[in-house]
C-alpha positions in Angstrom: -79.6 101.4 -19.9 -79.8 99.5 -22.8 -77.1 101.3 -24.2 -74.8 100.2 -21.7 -75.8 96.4 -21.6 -75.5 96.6 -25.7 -71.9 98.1 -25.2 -71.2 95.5 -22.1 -72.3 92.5 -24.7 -70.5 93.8 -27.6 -66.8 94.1 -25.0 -67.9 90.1 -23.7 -68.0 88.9 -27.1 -65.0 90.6 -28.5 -63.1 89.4 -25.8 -64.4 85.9 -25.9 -63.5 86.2 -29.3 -60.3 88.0 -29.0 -59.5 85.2 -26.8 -60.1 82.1 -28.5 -57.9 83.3 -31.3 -54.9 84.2 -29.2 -55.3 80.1 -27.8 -55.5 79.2 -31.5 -51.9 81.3 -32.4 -49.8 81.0 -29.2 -48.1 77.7 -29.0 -48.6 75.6 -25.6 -45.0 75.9 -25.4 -42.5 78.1 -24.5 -39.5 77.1 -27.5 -36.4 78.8 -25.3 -37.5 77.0 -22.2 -37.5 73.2 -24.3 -34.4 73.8 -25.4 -33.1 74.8 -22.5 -33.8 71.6 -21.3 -30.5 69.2 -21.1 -30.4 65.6 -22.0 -29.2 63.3 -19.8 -26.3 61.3 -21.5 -28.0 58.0 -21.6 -30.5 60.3 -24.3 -27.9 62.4 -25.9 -27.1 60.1 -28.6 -31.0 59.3 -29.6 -31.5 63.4 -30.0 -27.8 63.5 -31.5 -29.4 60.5 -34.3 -32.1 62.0 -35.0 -30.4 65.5 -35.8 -28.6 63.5 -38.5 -31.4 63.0 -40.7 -31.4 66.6 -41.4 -35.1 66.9 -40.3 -35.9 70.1 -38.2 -37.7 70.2 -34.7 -41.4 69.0 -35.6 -43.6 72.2 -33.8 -46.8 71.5 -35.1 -49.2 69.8 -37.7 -47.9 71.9 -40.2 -44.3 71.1 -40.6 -45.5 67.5 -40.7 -47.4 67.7 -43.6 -44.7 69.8 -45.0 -42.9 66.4 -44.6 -45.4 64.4 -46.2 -45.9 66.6 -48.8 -42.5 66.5 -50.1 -42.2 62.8 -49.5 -39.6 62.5 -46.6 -42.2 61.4 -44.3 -43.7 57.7 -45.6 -47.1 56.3 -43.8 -46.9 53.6 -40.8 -49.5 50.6 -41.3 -51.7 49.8 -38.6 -50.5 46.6 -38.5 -47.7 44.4 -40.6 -45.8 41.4 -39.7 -45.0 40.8 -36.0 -46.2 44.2 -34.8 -49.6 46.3 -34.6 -50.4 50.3 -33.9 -52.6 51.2 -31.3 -54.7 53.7 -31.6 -52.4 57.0 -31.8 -54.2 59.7 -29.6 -50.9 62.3 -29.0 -48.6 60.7 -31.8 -49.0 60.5 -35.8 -48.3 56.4 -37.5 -45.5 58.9 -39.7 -41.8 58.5 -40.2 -38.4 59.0 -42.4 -37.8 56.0 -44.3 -35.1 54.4 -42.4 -37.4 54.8 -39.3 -40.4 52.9 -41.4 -37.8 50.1 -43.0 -36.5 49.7 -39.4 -39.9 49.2 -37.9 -40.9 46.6 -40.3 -37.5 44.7 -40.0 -37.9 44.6 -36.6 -41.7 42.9 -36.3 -40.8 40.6 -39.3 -37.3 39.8 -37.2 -39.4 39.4 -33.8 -42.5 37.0 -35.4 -39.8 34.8 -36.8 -37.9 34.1 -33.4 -41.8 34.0 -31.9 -43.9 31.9 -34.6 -46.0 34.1 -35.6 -46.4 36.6 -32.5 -47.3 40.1 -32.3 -45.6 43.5 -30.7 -47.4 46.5 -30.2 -46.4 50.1 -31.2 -47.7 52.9 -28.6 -46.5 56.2 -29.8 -44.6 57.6 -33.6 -43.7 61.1 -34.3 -45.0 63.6 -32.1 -44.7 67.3 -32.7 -44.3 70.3 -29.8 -47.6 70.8 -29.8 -48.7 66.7 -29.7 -45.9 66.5 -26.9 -47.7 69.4 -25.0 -51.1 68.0 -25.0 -49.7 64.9 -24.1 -47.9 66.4 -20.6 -51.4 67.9 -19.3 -52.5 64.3 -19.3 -49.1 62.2 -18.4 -46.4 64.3 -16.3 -44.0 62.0 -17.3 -43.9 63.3 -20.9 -40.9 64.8 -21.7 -40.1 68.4 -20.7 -37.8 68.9 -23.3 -37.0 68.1 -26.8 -37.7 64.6 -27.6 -36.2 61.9 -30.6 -40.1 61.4 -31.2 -40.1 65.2 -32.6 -37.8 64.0 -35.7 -39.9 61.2 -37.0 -37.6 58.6 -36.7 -38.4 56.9 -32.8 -41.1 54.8 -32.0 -42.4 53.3 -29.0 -42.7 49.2 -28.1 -44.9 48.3 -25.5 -43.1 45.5 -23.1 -46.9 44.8 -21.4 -49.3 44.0 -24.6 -48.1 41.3 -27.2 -50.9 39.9 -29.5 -53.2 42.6 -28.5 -53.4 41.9 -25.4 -52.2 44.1 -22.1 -50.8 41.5 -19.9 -47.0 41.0 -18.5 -45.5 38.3 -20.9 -41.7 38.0 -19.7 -40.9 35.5 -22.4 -42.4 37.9 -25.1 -40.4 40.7 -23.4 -37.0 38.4 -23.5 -37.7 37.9 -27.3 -38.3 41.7 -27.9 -35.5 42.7 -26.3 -33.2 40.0 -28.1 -34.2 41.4 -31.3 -33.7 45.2 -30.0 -30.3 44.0 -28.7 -29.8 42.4 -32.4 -29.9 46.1 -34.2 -28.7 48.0 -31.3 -25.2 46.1 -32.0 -25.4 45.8 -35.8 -25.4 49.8 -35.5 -29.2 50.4 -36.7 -30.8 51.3 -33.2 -30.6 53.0 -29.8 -33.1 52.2 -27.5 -33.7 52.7 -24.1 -36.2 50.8 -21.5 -38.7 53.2 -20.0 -40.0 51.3 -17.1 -42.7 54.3 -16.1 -44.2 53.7 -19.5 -43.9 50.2 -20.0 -42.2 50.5 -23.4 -38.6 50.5 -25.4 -38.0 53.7 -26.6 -36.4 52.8 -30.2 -34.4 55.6 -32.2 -33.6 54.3 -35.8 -30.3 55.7 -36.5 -29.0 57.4 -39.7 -27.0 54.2 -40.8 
């Protein structure tokens, strides 16, 4: 009898074990079925300027340090003039240069026209694998390949200015002046996710 509940123990553990690893090795995602997703046109050309950089498709916390290692990828403050990060749960504070240089010209643009007022910054680069983790916890994630999984898009919350989450149409107005500013000098796409609350900004390969 003891034989069996040794041999019963040993099978449970190996297959505990057995699979733990396989969730460690198989990706959340199925690759063929995100790129079988279509953008709609509106998105096309922020996935079509991101592409330029010459970056590949970000899959997981490797590839991103491969970036950082090699210096394409440069480090996002938590804060600089006229913007802050929030605390970064499914996204990384990393990006190309242009998409850093773009940032920054961007808060220091929007505290001018404000006096001194702050922006915040909810989401950077994300990876397949952020991007997954991120859909068991918002549906509204995107199914397919995103601009965030190039490192050079950021998110703009519309709702929190100065730190604090509160509607502030005239703070909204100014963003979106100085979004509108880069959009037509040819720097930016961005797009006004109303579900999320943000501007979805795509720095382009200028």
């Amino acid at each position: 009898m003891k034989k069996y509940v040794c041999v019963f123990f040993l099978s449970f553990i190996f297959c505990f074990y057995h699979g733990q690893a396989v969730k460690k090795t198989v990706p959340c995602y199925d690759l063929n079925e995100v790129m079988k997703v279509e953008p709609t046109p509106l998105y096309k050309p922020h996935l079509d300027a991101s592409k330029s950089f010459g970056m590949k498709l970000l899959k997981d916390s490797k590839m991103v340090q491969k970036y950082i290692n090699n210096g394409k990828f440069h480090k996002i403050k938590k804060s600089g003039k006229g913007y802050r990060v929030q605390k970064l749960d499914y996204s990384r504070a990393w990006m190309v240069s242009k998409g850093k240089l773009m940032l920054e010209k961007i808060g220091t643009r929007f505290s001018k026209e404000t006096k001194g007022h702050t922006f915040t910054v909810s989401s950077i680069t994300r990876t397949l694998e952020d991007q997954c983790r991120l859909r068991r916890v918002n549906s509204n994630a995107a199914m397919g390949i995103s601009s965030h999984n190039y490192g050079n898009s950021f998110d703009i919350s519309y709702v929190r200015f100065n730190n604090v989450l509160k509607s502030n149409p005239k703070m909204e107005l100014a963003l979106e002046k100085v979004l509108k500013y880069y959009y037509n000098a040819g720097r930016i796409y961005y797009i006004k996710e109303r579900q999320q609350s943000c501007f979805h900004v795509t720095v382009r390969n200028y």
